[in-house]
C-alpha positions in Angstrom: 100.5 93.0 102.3 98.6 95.0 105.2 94.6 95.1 104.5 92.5 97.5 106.6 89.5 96.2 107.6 87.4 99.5 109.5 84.1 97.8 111.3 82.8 98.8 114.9 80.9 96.7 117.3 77.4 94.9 116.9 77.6 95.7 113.3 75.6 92.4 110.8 77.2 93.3 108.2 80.9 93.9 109.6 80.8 90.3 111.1 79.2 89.2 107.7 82.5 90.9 106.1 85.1 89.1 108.7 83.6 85.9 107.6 84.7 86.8 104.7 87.9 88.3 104.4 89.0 85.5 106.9 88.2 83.3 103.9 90.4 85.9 101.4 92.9 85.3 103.7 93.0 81.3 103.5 93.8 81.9 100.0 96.1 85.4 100.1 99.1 86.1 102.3 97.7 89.3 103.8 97.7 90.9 107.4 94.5 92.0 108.0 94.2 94.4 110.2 90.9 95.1 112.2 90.2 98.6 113.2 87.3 99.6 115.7 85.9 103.1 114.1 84.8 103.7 117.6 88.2 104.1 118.9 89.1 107.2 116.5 87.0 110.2 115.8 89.0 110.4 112.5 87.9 107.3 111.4 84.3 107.4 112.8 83.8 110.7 110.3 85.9 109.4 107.6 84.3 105.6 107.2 80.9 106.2 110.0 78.7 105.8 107.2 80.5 103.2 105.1 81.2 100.3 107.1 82.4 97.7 106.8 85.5 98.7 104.5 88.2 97.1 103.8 91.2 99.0 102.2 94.5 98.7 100.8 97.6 100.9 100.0 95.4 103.7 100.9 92.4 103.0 98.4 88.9 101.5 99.7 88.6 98.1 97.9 84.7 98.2 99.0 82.4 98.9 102.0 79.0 97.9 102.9 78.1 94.3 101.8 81.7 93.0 100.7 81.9 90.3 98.4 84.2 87.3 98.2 84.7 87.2 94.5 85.4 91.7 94.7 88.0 91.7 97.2 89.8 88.5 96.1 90.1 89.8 92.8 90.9 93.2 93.7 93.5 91.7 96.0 95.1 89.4 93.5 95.5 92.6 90.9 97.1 94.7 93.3 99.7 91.6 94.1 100.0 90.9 90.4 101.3 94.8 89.9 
């Protein structure tokens, strides 16, 4: 399972967000994947605004303040498919 996880340097909240999905990722077998927005103009216009945001399969499973109990959950529904 490959998570996105779009943030961008001296960002609170994005190092707020690692904290927690390396805690998601204690408890899911997941690849999280971090990806500097800074490093891609597509991705600077597409999540600029939004970050942090993690996403899988395509879909944005939050952004902004992410929450433990959110993405877990979300997480464990999309394995449970």
């Amino acid at each position: 399972m490959d998570v996105y996880f779009y943030t961008r340097p001296n960002c609170h909240l994005c190092e707020e967000a690692k904290i927690v999905m390396d805690m998601v990722k204690e408890e899911i077998d997941m690849m999280l994947q971090e990806r500097n927005i800074d490093g891609c103009d597509e991705w600077t216009e597409r999540y600029g605004l939004m970050i942090p945001v993690v996403e899988y399969n395509g879909e944005i499973l939050q952004y902004g303040h992410i929450d433990y109990v959110s993405v877990f959950t979300k997480l464990k529904q999309e394995i449970n498919k």
